[in-house]
C-alpha positions, 0 to 999 in steps of 0.5 A: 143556348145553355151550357153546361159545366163541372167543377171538380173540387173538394169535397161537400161541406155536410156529404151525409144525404142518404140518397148522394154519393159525393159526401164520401168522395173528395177530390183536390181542391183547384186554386182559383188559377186552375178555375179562371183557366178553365172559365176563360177557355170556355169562354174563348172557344163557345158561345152561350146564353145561359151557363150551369155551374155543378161541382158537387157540394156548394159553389158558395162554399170556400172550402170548395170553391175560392171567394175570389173566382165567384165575382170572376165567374160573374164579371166574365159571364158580363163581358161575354153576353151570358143572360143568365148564371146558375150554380148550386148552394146549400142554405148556411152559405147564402151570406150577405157576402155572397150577394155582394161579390155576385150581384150583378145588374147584366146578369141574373144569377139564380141558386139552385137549392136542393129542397128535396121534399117540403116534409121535416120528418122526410128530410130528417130520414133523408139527413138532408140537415135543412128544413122547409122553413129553412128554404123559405128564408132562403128563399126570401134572402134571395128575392130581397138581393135580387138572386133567383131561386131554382128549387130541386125536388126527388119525385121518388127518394126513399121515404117520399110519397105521391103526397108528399110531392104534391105538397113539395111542388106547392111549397116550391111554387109559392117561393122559387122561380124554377122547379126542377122535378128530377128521378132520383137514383142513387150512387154506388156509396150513398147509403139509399144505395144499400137500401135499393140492394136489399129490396126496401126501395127502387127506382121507378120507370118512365111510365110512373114517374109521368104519372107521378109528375103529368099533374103539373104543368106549370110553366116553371116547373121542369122534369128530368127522369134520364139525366142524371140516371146513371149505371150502377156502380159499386164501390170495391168495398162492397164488391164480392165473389158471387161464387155457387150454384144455389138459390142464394146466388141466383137471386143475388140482390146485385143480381137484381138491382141490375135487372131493374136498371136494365129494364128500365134505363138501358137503351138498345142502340137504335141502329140494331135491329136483329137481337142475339142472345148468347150463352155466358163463359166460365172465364170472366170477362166473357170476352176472354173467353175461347167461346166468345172468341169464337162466337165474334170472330164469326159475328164480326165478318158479317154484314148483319153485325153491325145491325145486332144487338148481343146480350148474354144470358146466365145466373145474373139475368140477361146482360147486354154486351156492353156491361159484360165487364162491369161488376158483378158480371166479372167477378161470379162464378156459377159452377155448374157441376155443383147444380141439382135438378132442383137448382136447375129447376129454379134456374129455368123459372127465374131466367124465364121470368127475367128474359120476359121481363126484358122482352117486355121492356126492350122487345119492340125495339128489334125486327128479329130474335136469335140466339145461340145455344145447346138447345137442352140447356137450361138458359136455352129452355127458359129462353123458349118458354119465356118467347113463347109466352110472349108470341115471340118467335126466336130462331136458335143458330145450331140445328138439333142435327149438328148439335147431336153430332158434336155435344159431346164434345168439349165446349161444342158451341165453340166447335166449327160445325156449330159455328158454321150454323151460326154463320149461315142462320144469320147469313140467311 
């Protein structure tokens, strides 16, 4: 059984990779009481055969990490029957005092290394600060004290190739005694981060990063694509209103960063297998807003809503009901009196192809598609364009016949006439 801990402590020693956020975040040093509480802990309250040490940055380094806790780790790891250790290092910190206050003949303990890609000039544009000789001496140290070696590979960091990983793998072979071959995605402050928004780099789904990695199938070799995928964040220094109803808005380069990763990282809730798609609200959070109040105090005393998955669908793409409060989708405003017929247009086109890109990429996963809209509005009709292309047959919850009653109304959807349909559509 492996177990799998984090060390929240200082700050990484070098922090400039392109591709990690860590280098730009610092947390408080804890001392080595605060460590060995939280060690003996662990050790009081579970049983393990193999532990996972991550702290972000260096274990080995003592700006992080007191020296003092790394010979406690290992003793404890003894006493409780741990077979074997694994914690992470970049290379300057392999030191022969290392290998002394962690060599241990109970316990093997193995460094992970974040090789990344064996290509000098891809780790310079990285700003790894390492080289691939570098790792192979690193290597060596290891061996020659009786450490093991766990190599760290991006299938697909910014200025990598399907070559280069091939030649990374053979590198790492000849020299570690694990690989790992992880999806790269990069965090909210890291640098690649910016190169994903303006559309010089993107992550690659489930079915590219197989084919990149099926050719190899060593023993040895380990591939993780979901683990350390993660939703993405902004850092509030680069967060803005996104206000205005014109093409530059409606393709928001944030905008399409979240569409990627709800297309291909977002996993609907297995348990739900009805799909509603329902119209944004000017008040942000749209659970704020009297038309979502008013949609869920409907949805809610109903036995289907359990099994109903909500997305919204507005100038941002379709947004799953849980990020409604993530930014950028509390913090924009589409005013939809300043739209032309030209923007309206636009609009249709771009929300079609992204309703079909979402059904394409999550569409199997529900038995039956409603949604809820005025049924001449522009989301409505991309809505039905996209559905229809796709062979996908979608039941709107308000009859032509109500809706002509009460459209002129303000905010109809909303309305107990509209809502009374939506109620016995989805009773039906």
């Amino acid at each position: 059984m492996d177990k799998v801990i984090y060390l929240n402590s200082g700050k990484c020693g070098w922090g400039n990779c392109i591709f990690c956020g860590w280098g730009a975040k610092e947390s408080r040093v804890k001392t080595i009481h605060e460590l060995k509480r939280m060690i003996d802990e662990l050790f009081r309250t579970e049983k393990f055969d193999r532990l996972k040490v991550f702290n972000s940055g260096s274990f080995l380094d003592e700006r992080q990490i007191p020296r003092a806790f790394r010979s406690y780790l290992v003793r404890k790891c003894e006493q409780h029957g741990v077979k074997d250790l694994v914690v992470e290092s970049r290379g300057e910190y392999l030191t022969q005092q290392f290998a002394d206050d962690m060599k241990s003949d109970k316990v093997k303990v193995t460094i992970g290394y974040g090789l990344e890609v064996a290509d000098d000039e891809m780790l310079k544009k990285l700003q790894k600060g390492t080289t691939t000789e570098g790792f192979v001496k690193a290597a060596k140290f290891l061996h020659d004290n009786g450490f093991g070696m766990r190599a760290y590979v991006l299938v697909n960091a910014p200025y990598t190739t399907r070559e280069s990983l091939r030649k990374t793998v053979t590198v790492s072979m000849e020299h570690a005694d694990s690989i790992c071959l992880l999806n790269w995605f990069p965090h909210g402050a890291s640098k690649a981060f910016d190169l994903w928004i303006e559309g010089k780099w993107k992550p690659i789904t489930k079915k590219e990063f197989d084919e990149w990695t099926d050719e190899f199938k060593d023993k040895k070799i380990e591939k993780y694509f979901e683990e350390f995928v993660f939703k993405p964040r902004w850092p509030t220094e680069k967060q803005e209103l996104i206000k205005g109803a014109t093409e530059k808005e409606l393709l928001h380069p944030y905008y399409e960063v979240w569409q990627e990763y709800i297309n291909g990282f977002w996993k609907p809730d297995e348990k739900k297998d009805v799909l509603l798609l329902i119209p944004c609200a000017f008040r942000k959070p749209y659970f704020n807003s009297k038309l979502h109040k008013a949609i869920f105090s409907v949805l809610e005393k109903m036995p289907i809503f359990a099994r109903l998955q909500v997305c919204a669908i507005s100038s941002p793409g379709v947004i799953p009901y849980e990020y409604v409060n993530n930014y950028p989708f509390n913090r924009y405003d589409w005013p939809e009196w300043e739209e032309t017929d030209e923007i309206k247009k636009k609009y249709i086109e771009v929300t079609e192809k992204r309703v079909e890109n979402f059904l394409i990429s999550h569409g199997k996963n529900w038995k039956k598609v409603y949604c809820y809209f005025k049924p001449d509005s522009e989301s409505y009709l991309a809505l039905e364009k996209a559905c229809k292309k796709l062979n996908i047959k979608i039941l709107n919850c308000i009859t032509d016949k109500a809706y002509l009653e009460i459209k002129a109304e303000k905010n109809p959807l909303s309305l107990p006439k509209a809502l009374e349909d939506l109620r016995t559509t989805l009773s039906a």
